[in-house]
N, C-alpha and C positions, 0 to 999 in steps of 0.2 A: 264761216258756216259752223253752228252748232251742232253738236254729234249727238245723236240721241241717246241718251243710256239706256242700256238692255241688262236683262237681271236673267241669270241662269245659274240653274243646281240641281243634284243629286240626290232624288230622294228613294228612298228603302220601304217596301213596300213588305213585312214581319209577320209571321203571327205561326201557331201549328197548323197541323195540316187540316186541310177540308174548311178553315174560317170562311173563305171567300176572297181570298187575297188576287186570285187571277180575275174574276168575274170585275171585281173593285179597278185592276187597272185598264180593262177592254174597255171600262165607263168612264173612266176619264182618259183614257185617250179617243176616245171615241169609235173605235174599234177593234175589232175583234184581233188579237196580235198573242193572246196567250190560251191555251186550252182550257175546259172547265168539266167536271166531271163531281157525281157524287160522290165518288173514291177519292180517299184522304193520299199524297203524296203525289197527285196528276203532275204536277210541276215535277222535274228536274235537276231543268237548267236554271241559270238566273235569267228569265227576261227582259229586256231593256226597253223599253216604249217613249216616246219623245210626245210632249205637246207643248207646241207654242201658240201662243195667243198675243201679240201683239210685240210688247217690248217683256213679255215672259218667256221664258225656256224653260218648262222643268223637265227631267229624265228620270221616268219612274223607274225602277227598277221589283220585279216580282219576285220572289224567294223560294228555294223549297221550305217546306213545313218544316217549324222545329219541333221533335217530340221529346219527352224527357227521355222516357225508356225505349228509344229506338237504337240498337246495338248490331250494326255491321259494317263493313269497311265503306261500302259508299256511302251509306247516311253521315258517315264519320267527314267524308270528303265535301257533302253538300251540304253538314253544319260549320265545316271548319271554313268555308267559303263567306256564309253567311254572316259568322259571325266577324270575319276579318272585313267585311265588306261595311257593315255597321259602324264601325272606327272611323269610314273614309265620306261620310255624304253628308249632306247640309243638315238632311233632317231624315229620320226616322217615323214613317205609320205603321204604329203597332194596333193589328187588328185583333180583334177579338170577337166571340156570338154570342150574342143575346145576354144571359144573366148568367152565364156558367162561365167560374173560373178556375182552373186547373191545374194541376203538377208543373203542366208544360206551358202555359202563361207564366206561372210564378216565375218557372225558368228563363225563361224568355225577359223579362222584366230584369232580373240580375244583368241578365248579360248588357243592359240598357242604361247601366248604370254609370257609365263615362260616358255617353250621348247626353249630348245638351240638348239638343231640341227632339221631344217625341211627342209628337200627335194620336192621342188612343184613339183610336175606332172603333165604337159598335155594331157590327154585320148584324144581321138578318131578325131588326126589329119588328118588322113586318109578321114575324110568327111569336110573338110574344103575348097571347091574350089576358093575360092579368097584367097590366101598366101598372096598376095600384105598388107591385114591387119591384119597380125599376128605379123610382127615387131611392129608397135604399140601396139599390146596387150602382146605384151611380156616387153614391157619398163617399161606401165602400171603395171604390174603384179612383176618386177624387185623392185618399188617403195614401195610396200606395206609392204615388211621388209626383212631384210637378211637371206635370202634363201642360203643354203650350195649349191645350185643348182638350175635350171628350166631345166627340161627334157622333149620336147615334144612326146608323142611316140602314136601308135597304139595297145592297149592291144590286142585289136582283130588279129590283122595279126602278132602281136608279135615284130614288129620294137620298137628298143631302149631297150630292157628288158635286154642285157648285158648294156647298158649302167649306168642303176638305180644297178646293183648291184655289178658292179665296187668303185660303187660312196661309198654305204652302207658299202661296206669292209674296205673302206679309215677310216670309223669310229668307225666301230667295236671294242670295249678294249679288252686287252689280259686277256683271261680268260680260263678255262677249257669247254671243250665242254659239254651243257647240257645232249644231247642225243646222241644214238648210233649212226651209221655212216646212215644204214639204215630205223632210224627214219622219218617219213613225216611228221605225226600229230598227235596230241593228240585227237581228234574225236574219237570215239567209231566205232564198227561196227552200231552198234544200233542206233545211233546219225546219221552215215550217210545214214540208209535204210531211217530214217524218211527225210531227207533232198531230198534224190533222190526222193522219191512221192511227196513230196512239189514244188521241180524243176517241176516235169511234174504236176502239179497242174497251178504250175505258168505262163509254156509255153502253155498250150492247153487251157487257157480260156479266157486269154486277160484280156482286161476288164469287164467282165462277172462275176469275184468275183473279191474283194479286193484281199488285200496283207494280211489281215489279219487270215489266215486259220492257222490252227494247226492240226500238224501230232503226234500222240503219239503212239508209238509200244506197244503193250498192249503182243504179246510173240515175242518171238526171239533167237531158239532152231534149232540146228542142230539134225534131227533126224538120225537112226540106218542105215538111207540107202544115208547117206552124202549129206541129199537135205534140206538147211537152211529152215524153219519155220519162216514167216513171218507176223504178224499178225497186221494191222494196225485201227487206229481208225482216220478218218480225220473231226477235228470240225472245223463247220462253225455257223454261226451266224446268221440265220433264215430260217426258212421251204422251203421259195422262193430259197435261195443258195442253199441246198440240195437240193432240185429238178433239177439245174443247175447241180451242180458236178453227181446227179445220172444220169442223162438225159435219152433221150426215149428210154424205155426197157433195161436202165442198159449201152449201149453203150457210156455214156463217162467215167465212171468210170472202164468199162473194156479198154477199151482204156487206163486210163490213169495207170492201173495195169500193162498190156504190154509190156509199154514202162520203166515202174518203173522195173519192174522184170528183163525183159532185162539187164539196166543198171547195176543192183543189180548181176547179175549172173556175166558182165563184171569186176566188180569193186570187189566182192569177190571170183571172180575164183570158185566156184560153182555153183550146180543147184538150184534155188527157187522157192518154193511155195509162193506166197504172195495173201493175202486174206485182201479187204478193205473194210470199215463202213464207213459210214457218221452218223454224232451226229449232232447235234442243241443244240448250248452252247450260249446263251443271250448274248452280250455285253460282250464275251469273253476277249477282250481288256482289262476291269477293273476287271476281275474275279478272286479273291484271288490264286488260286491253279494255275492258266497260271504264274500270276507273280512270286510265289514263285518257278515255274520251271523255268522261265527265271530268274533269283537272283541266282539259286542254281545249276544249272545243271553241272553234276559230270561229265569231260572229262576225256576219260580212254585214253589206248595207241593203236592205230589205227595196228592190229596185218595184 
């Protein structure tokens, strides 16, 4: 009996912050598995996303943002991730938006420079209304090193997403499939409750808090009557932001419970209870126990 060959790999999903790198892998995996927000830094963690398609495996993988001038101890731990992570996958999409290239692309492209295979990506063509100078930024961009490709597409309305993963299959080596057919991601339940609050953190304040809040599920239990137990703790980084995130008489933190529950019910096909805190953590950014959760955090199998 002949054994069918199956082709599976690692691909790195690059670019700074706010490109569209998270919206890009929800669309090719075909679901929603990473957050998305207009705030540059929403991402993280690395998240991992699986799509197979017959005798294909790829394992996307999503990034935090690289920036050039970002200087603190976690960004330091979620570029030094990034960039070790780059060394180890088949192929590299280095995303990029529209016609603007920058301090932290150029950065971004050194560090690419012992990667054999990188696929450029162009985000959010769609807002581009002068085409007439996109062939020059594409010649420009052609020049800067050999690219197995230049793909312009629209994450957002989904144009080209067959395209990037026709490309990625051409590269794929013949391997045995890491995961089952019906795997998506290695995320937790627990990993994505906290993400879902952080999304509606991120969409409902704007610029009104950083990027830099943190959500930790402190329980996360299915009780005796099938209604998930939800228990979150959300730190922010002084008295003023907690007064923001609670806001007058409690309505934007039920607000932003609402919409977290919601989703959380959509996303695990059950009913939720979820109950939120606000904490006041100092200069959380360099605070030993954030970092040693961001170094460490344990990705289970998304059930």
């Amino acid at each position: 009996m002949t054994q069918t060959i199956t082709y599976c790999g690692f691909i790195a999903i690059v670019g700074r912050p706010n490109v569209g790198k998270s919206t890009l892998l929800n669309r090719l995996i075909g679901k929603k598995i990473s957050i998305t927000s207009n705030k540059p830094h929403t991402t993280h963690h690395r998240i991992m996303g699986v799509h197979t398609e017959g005798v294909y495996q790829t394992i996307y993988i999503d990034t935090p943002g690289l920036h050039a001038t970002e200087k603190n101890r976690t960004y330091d731990v979620m570029r030094r991730h990034t960039i070790n992570l780059i060394n180890d996958v088949t192929l590299v999409v280095f995303m990029i938006e529209g016609i603007r290239w920058t301090a932290s692309d150029e950065m971004i492209l050194k560090n690419l420079q012992n990667t054999q295979s990188v696929l450029l990506v162009i985000n959010k063509m769609d807002v581009i209304s002068n085409k007439s100078i996109l062939l020059p930024h594409l010649q420009h961009l052609d020049k800067q090193r050999n690219f197995i490709g230049i793909v312009p597409i629209s994450a957002q309305r989904g144009e080209n997403i067959g395209l990037i993963k026709n490309i990625i299959c051409q590269y794929l080596p013949k391997a045995k499939h890491c995961f089952p057919q019906a795997y998506i991601t290695d995320c937790s339940q627990k990993f994505m409750a906290s993400e879902i609050i952080r999304e509606k953190i991120m969409r409902g304040f704007g610029a009104e808090l950083p990027y830099s809040v943190v959500v930790q599920i402190e329980k996360f239990i299915t009780n005796t009557r099938g209604v998930l137990m939800v228990y979150a703790l959300i730190v922010v980084q002084s008295e003023g932001q907690k007064k923001i995130m609670i806001g007058a008489q409690g309505g934007k933190i039920k607000t932003i419970g609402v919409l977290a529950r919601q989703n959380m019910e959509k996303v695990f096909g059950q009913k939720v209870y979820l109950q939120n805190w606000v904490k006041v953590q100092h200069s959380w950014a360099d605070h030993a126990s954030v970092l040693h959760n961001l170094e460490h955090t344990n990705y289970l199998q998304y059930h």
